[in-house]
C-alpha positions as CSV (number, residue, x, y, z in Angstrom):
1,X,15.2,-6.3,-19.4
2,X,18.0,-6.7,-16.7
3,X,16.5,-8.6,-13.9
4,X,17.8,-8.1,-9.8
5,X,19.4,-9.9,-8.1
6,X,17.7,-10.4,-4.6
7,X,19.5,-11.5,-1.4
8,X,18.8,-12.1,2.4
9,X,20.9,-11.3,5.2
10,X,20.0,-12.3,8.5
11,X,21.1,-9.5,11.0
12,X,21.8,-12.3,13.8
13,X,24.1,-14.3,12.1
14,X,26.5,-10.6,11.3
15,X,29.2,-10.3,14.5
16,X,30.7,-7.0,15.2
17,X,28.7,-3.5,14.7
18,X,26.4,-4.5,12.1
19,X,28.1,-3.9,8.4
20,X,28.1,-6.4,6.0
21,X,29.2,-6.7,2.3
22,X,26.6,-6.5,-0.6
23,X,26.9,-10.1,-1.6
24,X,27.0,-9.4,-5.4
25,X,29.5,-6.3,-5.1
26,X,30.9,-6.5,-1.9
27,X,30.1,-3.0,-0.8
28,X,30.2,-2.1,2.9
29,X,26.8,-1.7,4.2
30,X,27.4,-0.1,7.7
31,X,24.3,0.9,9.9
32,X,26.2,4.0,10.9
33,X,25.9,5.1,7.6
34,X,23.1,7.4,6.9
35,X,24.2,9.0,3.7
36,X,22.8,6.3,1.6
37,X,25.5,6.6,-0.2
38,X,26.1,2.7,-0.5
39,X,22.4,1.9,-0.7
40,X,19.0,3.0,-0.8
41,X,16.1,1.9,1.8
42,X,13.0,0.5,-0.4
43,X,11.0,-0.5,2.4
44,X,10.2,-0.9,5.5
45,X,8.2,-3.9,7.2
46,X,7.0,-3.5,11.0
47,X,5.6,-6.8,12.7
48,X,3.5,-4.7,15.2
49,X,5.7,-1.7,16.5
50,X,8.7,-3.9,15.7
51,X,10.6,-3.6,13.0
52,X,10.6,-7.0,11.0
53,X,12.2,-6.7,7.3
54,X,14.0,-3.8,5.6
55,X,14.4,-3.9,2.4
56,X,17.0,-2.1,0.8
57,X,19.0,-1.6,-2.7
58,X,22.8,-2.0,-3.5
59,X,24.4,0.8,-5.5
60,X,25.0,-2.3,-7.6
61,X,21.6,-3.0,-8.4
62,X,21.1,-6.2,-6.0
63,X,18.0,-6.1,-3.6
64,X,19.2,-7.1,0.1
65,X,16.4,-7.9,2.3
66,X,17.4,-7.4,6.2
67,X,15.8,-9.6,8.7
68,X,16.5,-10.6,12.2
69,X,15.4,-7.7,13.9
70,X,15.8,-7.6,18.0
71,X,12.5,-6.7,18.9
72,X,12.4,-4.5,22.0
């Protein structure tokens, strides 16, 4: 059984317009990107009406989770 690789990126610590690099494949995650090509959202995880975690999947199999939200 292959097992996945799981990651966090903190959102805060990312300069510039939000994209990052998988940090198993080094893919481009952009925000601006919403033809999933790159990645696939898993979940979603709201802190009240904020958004607190998303959690999404690598086209390389790795599981980024995405925190440091700005809440509104």
């Amino acid at each position: 059984m292959k097992r996945t690789l799981v990651y966090k990126v903190d959102l805060t610590k990312i300069e510039g317009d939000g994209a990052f690099s998988c940090p198993k494949c080094a893919t481009t995650i952009s925000p601006d990107d919403e033809t999933e090509n790159a990645y696939t959202i898993l979940e979603t995880k709201f802190k009240g009406d904020s958004l607190n975690k998303l959690i999404i999947q690598c086209k390389c199999g790795s599981e980024i989770h995405l925190v440091g939200f700005l809440s509104s």
